[in-house]
N, C-alpha and C positions, 0 to 999 in steps of 0.2 A: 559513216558520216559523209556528206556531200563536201565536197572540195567546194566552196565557196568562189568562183571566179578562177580557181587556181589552176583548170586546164584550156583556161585562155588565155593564160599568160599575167593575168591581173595581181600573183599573190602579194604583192605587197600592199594592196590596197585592202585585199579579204584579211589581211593580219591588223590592218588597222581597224576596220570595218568589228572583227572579235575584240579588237582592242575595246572601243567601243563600248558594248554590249558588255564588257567585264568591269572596264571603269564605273557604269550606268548603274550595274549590278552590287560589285563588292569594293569599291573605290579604288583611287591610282594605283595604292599598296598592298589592295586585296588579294592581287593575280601576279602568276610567274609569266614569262615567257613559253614554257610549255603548255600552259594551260590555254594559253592565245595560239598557239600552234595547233593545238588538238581542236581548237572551236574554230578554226579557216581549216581545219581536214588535211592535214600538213604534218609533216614531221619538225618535232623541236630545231634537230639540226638546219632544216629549210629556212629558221626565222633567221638567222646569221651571216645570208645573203643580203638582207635589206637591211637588219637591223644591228647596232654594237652589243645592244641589252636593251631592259624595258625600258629605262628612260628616255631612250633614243627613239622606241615606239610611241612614246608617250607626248614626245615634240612633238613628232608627225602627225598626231592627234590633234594638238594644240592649234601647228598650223592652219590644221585644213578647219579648226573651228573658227580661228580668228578671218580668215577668208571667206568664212561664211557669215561668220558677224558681220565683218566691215561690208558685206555685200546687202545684208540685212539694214544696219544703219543706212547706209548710200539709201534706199529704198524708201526707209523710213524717210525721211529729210529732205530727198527728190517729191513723195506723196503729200509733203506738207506746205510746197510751193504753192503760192508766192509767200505766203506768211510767213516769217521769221518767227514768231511767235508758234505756231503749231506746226513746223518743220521740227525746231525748237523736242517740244512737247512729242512730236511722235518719236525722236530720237533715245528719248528719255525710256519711253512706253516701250519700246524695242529690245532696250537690256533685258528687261523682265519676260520679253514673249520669247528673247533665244533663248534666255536660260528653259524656260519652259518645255521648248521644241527640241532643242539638243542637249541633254542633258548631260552625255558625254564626253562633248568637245568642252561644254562649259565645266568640266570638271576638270577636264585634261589641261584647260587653260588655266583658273584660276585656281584649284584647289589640289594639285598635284605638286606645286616645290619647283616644278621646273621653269628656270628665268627666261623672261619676254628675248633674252640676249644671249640663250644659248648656240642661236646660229643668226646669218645674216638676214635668213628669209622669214623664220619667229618675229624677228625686230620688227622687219619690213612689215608684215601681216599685222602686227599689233598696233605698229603706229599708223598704219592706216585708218582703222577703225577707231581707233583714239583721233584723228585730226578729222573724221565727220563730224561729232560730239562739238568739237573746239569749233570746226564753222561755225556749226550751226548758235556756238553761245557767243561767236562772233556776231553774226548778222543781227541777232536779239540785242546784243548787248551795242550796238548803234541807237537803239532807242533811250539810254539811259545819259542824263547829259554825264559830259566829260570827267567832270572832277568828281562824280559819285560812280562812274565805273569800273569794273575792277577787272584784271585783266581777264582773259578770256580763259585763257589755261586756268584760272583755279576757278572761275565760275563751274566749268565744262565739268574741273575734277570734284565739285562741293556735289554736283548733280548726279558724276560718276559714282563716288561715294557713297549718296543716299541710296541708290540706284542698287549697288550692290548687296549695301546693309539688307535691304529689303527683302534681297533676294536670298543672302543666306540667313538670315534669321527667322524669314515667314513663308519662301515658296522653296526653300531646301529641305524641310523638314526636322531643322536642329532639335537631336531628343530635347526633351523639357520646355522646350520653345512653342507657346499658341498665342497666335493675336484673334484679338477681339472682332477684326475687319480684315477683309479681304486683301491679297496683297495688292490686287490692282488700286485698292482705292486706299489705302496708306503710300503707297509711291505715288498716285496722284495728287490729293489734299500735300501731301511733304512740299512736294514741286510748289505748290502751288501757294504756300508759306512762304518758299523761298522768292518765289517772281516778284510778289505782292510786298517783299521786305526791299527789293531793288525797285521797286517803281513801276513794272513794268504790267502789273496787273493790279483790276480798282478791286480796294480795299472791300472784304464782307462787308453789307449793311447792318 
């Protein structure tokens, strides 16, 4: 089996890289340490240079998916300038295309057990990407007068919320679980429920 990056010096990246590719595969608790050793073309004992155990592989995971999120969002939200409104809305629309695109950072983040607060730099990663979201329901939520706005943080997390219901109930594939409509356009119309219940978009004719 080909050494993965691993005679350029890279293994710690080709162990996450199988990490990856096994979380994607058989979920967080599907795979050993070994098993991720033998798919970077590595011996077991090699993974205990970077890593304490899987979980600690499984941060690493996590980090680099929320770096890729919050890079993702940033993106999202800078392409939806000047409108607060569809900065808004593409930030929304973004949850659902990472989940899509990386499916096992988005595992290793949200459906693996392990806390946003297990290291400094997890935190850091996470609330990055969580405080694009809050902008952007900041800037929107300027349009709505004063005494009917609510704060930003739980607009941002009502949006987050839908956002992810969406995502594991209709684009993760939960056995027993089929919707009728597409997920893109159940996370749209939802949004789009909620905007129109704050004001900030005109009511169906």
């Amino acid at each position: 089996m080909a050494k993965r990056g691993y005679h350029h010096g890279n293994l710690r990246q080709a162990l996450v890289d199988a990490a990856l590719e096994l979380i994607t595969e058989k979920g967080p608790t599907g795979f050993t340490l070994s098993e991720a050793a033998k798919q970077a073309g590595v011996t077991p004992a090699a993974v205990y240079r970077h890593f304490e155990g899987r979980d600690d592989l499984i941060a690493e995971a996590a980090l680099q998916g929320y770096e890729i999120f919050s890079d993702v969002m940033q993106y999202a939200y800078d392409n939806g300038q000047p409108s607060a409104l569809a900065a808004f809305e593409a930030t929304s629309r973004a949850y659902l295309a990472f989940a899509r695109k990386y499916p096992g950072h988005y595992i290793a983040m949200f459906e693996s057990g392990i806390s946003v607060n297990r290291t400094p730099d997890l935190a850091a990663a996470s609330g990055r990407a969580r405080a694009v979201l809050e902008r952007a329901a900041e800037d929107l939520s300027q349009h709505i007068p004063p005494e009917k706005r609510p704060p930003a943080t739980m607009f941002s997390a009502h949006i987050w919320a839908l956002s992810h219901g969406v995502v594991e109930l209709f684009a993760r594939n939960s056995p027993g679980t089929k919707s009728p409509f597409p997920p893109e356009e159940l996370l749209e119309t939802g949004i789009g429920v909620y905007l129109r219940g704050l004001g900030l978009i005109a009511p169906d004719q």
